[in-house]
N, C-alpha and C positions, 0 to 999 in steps of 0.2 A: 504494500500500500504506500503511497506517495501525496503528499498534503502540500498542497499549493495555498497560501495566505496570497487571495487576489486585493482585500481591501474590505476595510469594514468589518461587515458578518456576510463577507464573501469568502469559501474556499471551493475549492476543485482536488475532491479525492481519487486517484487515479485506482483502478483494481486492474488485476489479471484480465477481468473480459466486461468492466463494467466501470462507467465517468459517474460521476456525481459532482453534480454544482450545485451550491448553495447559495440562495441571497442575492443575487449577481445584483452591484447596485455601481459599480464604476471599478475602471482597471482592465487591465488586460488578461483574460481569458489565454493563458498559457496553450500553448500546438500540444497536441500530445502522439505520443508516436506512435506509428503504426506494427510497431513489434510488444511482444508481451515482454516480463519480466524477464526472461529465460534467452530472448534473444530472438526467439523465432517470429518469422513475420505470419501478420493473423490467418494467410489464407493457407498455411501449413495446419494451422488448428481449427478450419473448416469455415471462418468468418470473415468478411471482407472489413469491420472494423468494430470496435468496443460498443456496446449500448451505452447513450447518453440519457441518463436521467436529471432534468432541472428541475431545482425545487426552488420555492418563493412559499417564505412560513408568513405574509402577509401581504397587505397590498399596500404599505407606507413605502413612498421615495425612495428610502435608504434601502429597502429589501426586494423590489421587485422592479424591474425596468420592462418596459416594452421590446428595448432590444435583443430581449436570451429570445425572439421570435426567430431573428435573423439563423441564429444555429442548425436552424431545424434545414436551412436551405442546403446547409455543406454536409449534415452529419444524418443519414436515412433512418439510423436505427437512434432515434429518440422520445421521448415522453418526457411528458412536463405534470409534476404534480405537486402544485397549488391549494394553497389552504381557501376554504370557500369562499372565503370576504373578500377573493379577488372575481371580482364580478366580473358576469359570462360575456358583459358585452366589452369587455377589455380585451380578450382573446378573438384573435382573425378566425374566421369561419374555417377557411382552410385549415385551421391546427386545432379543432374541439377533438378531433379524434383522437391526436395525440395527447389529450389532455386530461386529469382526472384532477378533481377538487375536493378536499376532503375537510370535513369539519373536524371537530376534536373528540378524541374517543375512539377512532374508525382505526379498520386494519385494512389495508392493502396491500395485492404482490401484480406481479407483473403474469402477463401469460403464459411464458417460459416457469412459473413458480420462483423464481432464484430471486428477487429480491421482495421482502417484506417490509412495509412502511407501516408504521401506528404513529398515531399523533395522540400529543396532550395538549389542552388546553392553555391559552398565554394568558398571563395578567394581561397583556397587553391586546393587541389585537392579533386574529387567529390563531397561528397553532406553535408547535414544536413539534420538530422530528426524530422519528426513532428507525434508525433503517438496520438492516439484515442482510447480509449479501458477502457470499463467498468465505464464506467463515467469520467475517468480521460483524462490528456491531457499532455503529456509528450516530453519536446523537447531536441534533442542531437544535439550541434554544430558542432560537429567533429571538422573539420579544418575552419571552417567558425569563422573570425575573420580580426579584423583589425591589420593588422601585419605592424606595423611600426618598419622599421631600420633603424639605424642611419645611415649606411654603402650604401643605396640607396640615390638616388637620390631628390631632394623635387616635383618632378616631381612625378617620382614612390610611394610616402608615399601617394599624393595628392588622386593619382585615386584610392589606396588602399582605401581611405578614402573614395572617392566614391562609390567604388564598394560595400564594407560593406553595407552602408549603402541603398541600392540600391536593395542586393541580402536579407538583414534580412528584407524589407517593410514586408513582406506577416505578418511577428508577431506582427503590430502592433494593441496594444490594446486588442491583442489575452489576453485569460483567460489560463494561463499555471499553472499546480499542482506541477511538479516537470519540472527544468530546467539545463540542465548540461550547463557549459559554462567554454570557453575558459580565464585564467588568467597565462600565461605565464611570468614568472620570467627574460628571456630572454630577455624580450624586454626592459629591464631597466624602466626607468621612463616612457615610455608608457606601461608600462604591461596590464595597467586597461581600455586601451581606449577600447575593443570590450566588456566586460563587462557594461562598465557606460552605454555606446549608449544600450547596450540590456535593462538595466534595468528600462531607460525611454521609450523604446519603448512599450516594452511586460508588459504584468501582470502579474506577477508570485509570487506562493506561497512561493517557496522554490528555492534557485539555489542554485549548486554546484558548485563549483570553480574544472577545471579540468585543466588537461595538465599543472599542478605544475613542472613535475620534481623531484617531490616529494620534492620539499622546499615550507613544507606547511604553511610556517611562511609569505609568501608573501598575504595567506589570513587576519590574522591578520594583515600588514601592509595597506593592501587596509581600513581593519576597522577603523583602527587608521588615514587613511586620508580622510575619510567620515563620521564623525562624526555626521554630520546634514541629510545625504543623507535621506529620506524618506523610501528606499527602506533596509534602513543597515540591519535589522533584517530576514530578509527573507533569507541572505545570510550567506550560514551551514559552521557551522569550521570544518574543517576536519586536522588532526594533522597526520595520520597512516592510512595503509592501514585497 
């Protein structure tokens, strides 16, 4: 597996026979190649190129652009799957086929069975992703996070705090390879609360700290205030896109 940080709570998970994009909100969509791991090119392993699957966990700016339409031109074997709140009439008629929208709760695979998609609920708007595919186990936050502001009420932070922890149950314990997550700069001195809770919840290999803003220094700060945390290592620096 191979993890491209494109920008934001954009990556691109390269597999043996299968793309995953995430978020796609600006940056350059890295080429990927047309040989697998091992060297051999695809049409020795019976396929003329990798299945792309693009996902968009909502319909804000930052997570969904109109342009992941254009990929479908260059790449035949794709699917787009969308949290529902991106509405049907945002999508070109040409691509509904290619397209499944999923509210939160829902389980999904593709035709072939090989990859599995569940979604949980965001505090925010639409979903989070839980994907399956080729042994591994990949999960994308989107907007799923505990969003405390100072500027609300201790009422409104409170049930945030509930809800969070409410809508992320289903990961607990889960065995995750790679894990995007939310670490927002913005929230000042709670930046890290939907982070810490993921990272006792779930078991994860690897997270990625997304939806920076691209002040990636605020990952180094989380490291430099968890010094003892158990989980410090597993959690990747990222400085650039």
């Amino acid at each position: 597996m191979e993890i491209t940080y494109i920008g934001h709570s954009g990556f691109l998970v390269e597999l043996e026979r299968h793309v995953l994009l995430f978020d796609y909100f600006q940056g350059e969509i890295p080429e990927v190649s047309r040989r697998d791991f091992s060297g051999k090119d695809f049409s020795e392993r019976g396929f003329q190129e990798k299945q792309w699957l693009v996902f968009a966990s909502h319909r804000h700016q930052d997570h969904f652009r109109p342009e992941v339409f254009k990929l479908a031109e260059t790449h035949p074997r794709l699917q787009y799957v969308f949290s529902a709140d991106i509405w049907r009439s945002r999508i070109p008629e040409e691509r509904l086929a290619q397209t499944v929208r999923l509210k939160a709760g829902e389980h999904w695979q593709n035709e072939d069975g090989d990859i599995q998609v569940e979604t949980l609920r965001s505090t925010d708007e639409g979903v989070a992703f839980l994907v399956q595919t080729e042994g591994e186990v990949i999960y994308h936050a989107g907007d799923l996070n505990n969003w405390y502001w100072e500027l609300e009420s201790e009422d409104w932070n409170r049930k945030m705090d509930e809800n969070y922890r409410k809508f992320i149950e289903p990961l607990r314990g889960r065995e995750i390879n790679a894990a995007f997550v939310v670490l927002d700069p913005r929230q000042g001195d709670a930046y890290a609360l939907g982070m810490d809770y993921f990272l006792e919840l779930a078991r994860a290999k690897k997270v990625y700290p997304m939806h920076c803003w691209e002040e990636y220094s605020i990952i180094e700060r989380w490291k430099k205030e968890h010094p003892d945390n158990p989980y410090r290592e597993s959690v990747v620096n990222i400085d650039k896109r």
